[in-house]
Backbone as numpy.savetxt, mean C-alpha at the origin, in Angstrom:
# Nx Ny Nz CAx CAy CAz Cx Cy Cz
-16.16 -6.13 -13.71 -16.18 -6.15 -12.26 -17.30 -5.22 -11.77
-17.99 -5.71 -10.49 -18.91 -5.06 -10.03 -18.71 -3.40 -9.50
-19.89 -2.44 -9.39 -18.62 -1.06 -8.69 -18.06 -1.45 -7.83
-17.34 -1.02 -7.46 -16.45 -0.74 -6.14 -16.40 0.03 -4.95
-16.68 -0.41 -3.59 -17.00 0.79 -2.87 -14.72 1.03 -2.41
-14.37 2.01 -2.97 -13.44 2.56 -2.62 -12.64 2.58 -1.01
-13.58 2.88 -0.28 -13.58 3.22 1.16 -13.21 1.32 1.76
-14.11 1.01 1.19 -13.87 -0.92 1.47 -12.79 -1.67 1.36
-12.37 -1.05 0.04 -11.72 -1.74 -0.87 -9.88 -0.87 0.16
-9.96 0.53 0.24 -8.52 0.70 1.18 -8.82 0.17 2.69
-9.65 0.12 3.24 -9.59 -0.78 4.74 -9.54 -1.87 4.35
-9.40 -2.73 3.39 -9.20 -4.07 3.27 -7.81 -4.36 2.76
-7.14 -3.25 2.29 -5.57 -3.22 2.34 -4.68 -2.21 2.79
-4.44 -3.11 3.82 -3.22 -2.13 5.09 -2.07 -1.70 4.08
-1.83 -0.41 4.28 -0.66 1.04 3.62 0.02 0.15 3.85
0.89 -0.58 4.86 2.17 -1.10 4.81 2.03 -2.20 4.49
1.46 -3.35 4.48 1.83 -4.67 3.60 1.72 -4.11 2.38
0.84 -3.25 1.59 1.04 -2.44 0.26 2.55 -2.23 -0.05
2.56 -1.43 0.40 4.03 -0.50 0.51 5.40 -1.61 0.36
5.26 -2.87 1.41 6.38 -4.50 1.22 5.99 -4.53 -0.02
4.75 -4.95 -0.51 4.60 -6.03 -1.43 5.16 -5.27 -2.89
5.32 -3.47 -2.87 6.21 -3.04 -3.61 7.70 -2.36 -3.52
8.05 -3.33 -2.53 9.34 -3.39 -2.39 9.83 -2.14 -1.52
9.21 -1.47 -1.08 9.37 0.07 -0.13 10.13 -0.29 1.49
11.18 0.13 1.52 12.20 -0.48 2.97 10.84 0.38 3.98
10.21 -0.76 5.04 9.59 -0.03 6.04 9.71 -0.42 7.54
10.27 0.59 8.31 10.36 -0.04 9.76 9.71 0.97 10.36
8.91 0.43 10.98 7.65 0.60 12.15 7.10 1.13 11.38
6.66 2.39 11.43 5.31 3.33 10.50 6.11 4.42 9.62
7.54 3.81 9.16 8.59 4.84 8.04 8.86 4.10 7.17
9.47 4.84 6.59 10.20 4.03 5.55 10.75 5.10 4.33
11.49 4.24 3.42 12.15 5.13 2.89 11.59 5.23 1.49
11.26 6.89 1.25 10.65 7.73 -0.19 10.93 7.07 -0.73
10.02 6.53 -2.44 10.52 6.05 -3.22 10.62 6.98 -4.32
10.98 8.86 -4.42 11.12 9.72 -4.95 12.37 10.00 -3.87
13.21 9.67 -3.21 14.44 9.80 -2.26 15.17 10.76 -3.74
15.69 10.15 -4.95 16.52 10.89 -5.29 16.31 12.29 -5.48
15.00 12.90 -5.95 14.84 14.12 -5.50 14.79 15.24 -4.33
14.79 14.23 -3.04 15.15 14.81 -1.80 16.30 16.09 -2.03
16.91 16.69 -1.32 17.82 17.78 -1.17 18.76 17.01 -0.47
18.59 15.64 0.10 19.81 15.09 1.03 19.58 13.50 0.74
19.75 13.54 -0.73 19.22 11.77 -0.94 19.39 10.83 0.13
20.27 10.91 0.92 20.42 9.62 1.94 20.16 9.47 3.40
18.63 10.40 3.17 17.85 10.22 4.38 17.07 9.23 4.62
17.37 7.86 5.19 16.35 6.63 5.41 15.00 6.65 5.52
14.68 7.19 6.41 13.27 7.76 6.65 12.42 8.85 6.22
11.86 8.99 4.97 10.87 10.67 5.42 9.91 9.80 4.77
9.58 8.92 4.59 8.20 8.59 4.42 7.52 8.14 5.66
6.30 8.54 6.13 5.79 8.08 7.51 4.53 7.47 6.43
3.89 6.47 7.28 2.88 5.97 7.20 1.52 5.86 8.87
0.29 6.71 8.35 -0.58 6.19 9.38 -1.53 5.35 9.41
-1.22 4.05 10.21 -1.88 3.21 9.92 -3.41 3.37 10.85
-4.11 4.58 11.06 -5.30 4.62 11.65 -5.78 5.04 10.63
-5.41 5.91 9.04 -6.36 6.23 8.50 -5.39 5.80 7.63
-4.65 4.55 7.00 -4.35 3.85 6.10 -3.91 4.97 4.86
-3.20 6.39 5.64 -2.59 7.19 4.56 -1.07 7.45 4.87
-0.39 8.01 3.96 1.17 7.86 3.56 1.41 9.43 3.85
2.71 9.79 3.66 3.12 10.87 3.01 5.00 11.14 3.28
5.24 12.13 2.54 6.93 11.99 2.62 7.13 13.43 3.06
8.27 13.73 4.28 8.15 14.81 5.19 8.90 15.96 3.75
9.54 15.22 3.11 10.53 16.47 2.02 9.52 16.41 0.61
8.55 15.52 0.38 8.27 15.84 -0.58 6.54 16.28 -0.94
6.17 17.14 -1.17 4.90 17.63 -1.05 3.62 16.84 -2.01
4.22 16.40 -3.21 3.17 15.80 -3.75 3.50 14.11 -3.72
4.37 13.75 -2.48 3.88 12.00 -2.52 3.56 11.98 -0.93
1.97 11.73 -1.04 1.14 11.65 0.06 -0.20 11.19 -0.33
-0.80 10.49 0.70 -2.38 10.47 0.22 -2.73 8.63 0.72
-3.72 8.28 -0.19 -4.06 6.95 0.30 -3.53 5.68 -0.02
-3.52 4.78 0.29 -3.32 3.37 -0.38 -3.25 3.15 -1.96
-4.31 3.83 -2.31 -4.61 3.78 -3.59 -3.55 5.05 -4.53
-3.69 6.18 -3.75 -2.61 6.80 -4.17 -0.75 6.64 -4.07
-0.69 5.83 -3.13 0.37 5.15 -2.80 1.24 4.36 -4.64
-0.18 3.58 -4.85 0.17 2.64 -6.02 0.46 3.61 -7.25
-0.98 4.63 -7.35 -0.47 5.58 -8.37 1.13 5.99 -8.69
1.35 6.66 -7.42 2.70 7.11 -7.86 3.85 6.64 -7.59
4.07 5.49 -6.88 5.36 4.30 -6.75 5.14 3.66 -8.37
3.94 3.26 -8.96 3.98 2.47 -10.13 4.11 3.51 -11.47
3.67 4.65 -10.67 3.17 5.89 -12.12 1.83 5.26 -13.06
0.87 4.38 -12.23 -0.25 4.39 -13.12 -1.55 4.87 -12.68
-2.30 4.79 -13.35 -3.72 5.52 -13.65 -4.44 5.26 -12.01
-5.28 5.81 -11.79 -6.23 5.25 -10.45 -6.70 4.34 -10.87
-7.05 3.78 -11.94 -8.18 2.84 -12.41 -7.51 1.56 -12.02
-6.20 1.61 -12.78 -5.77 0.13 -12.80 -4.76 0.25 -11.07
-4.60 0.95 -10.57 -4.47 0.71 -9.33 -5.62 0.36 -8.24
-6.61 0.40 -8.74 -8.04 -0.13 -8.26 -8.69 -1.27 -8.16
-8.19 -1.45 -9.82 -8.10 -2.96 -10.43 -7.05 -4.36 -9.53
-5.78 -3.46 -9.34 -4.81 -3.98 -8.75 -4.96 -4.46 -6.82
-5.81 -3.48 -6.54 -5.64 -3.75 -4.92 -7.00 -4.88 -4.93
-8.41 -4.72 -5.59 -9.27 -5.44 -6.17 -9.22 -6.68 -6.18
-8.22 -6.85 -7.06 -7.67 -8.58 -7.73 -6.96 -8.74 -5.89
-6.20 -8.07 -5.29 -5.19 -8.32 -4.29 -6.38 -9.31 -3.09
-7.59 -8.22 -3.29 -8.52 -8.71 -2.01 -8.76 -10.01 -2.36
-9.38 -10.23 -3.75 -10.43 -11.10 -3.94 -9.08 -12.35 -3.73
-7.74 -12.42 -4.24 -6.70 -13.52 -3.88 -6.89 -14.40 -2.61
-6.50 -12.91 -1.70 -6.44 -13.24 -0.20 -7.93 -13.78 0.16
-8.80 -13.84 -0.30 -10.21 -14.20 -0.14 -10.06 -15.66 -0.32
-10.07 -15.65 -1.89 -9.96 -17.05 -2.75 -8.83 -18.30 -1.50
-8.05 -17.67 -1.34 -6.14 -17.92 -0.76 -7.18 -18.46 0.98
-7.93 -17.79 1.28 -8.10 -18.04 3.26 -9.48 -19.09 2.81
-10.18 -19.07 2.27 -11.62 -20.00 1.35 -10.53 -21.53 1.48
-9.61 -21.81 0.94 -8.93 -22.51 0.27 -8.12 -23.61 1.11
-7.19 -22.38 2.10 -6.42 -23.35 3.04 -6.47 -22.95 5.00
-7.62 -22.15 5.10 -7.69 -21.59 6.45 -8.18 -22.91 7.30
-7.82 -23.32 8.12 -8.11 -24.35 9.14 -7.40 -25.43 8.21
-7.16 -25.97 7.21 -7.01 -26.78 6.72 -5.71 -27.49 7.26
-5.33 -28.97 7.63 -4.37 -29.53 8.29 -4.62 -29.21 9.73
-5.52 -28.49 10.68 -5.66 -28.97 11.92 -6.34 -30.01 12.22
-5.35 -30.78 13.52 -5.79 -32.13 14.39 -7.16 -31.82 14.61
-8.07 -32.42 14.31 -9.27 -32.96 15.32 -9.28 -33.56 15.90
């Protein structure tokens, strides 16, 4: 694969469809830690906030799950930056391939 400009590659995938597509409960710009059981009060719904102006995360009880899109994947999946790079990467070029494929397709003329 060609480099990657990083910066491109997280404005081209919004924190919260991320966050659904790995299963993370999210309503409006929260949702719930996916490190909750280490909380001090496991059954707090909400301490994860998400800002969707600079497409970063973070959890109000827990200090090291925060950061970008890309860090998002790191530590919900526990893998490397690389192949979470790889992963949002393949995600774009889909949705690319996926709107190329069937966008306008079946409207009346």
């Amino acid at each position: 694969m060609e480099e990657i400009d990083l910066k491109e590659l997280e404005r081209a995938n919004p924190i919260i469809q991320v966050a659904i597509e790995w299963g993370i409960k999210v309503r409006g710009s929260m949702g719930r830690c996916f490190k909750a059981d280490r909380h001090p009060d496991g059954n707090e719904e909400s301490t994860l906030f998400f800002n969707v102006a600079k497409n970063s995360f973070f959890c109000k009880s827990c200090a090291d799950v925060r950061g970008s899109v890309i860090d998002l994947i790191c530590q919900h999946q526990g893998w490397e930056r690389k192949k979470a790079v790889d992963w949002l990467a393949h995600r774009v070029e889909f949705d690319q391939l996926t709107q190329k494929l069937y966008h306008g397709k079946g409207k009346k003329k």
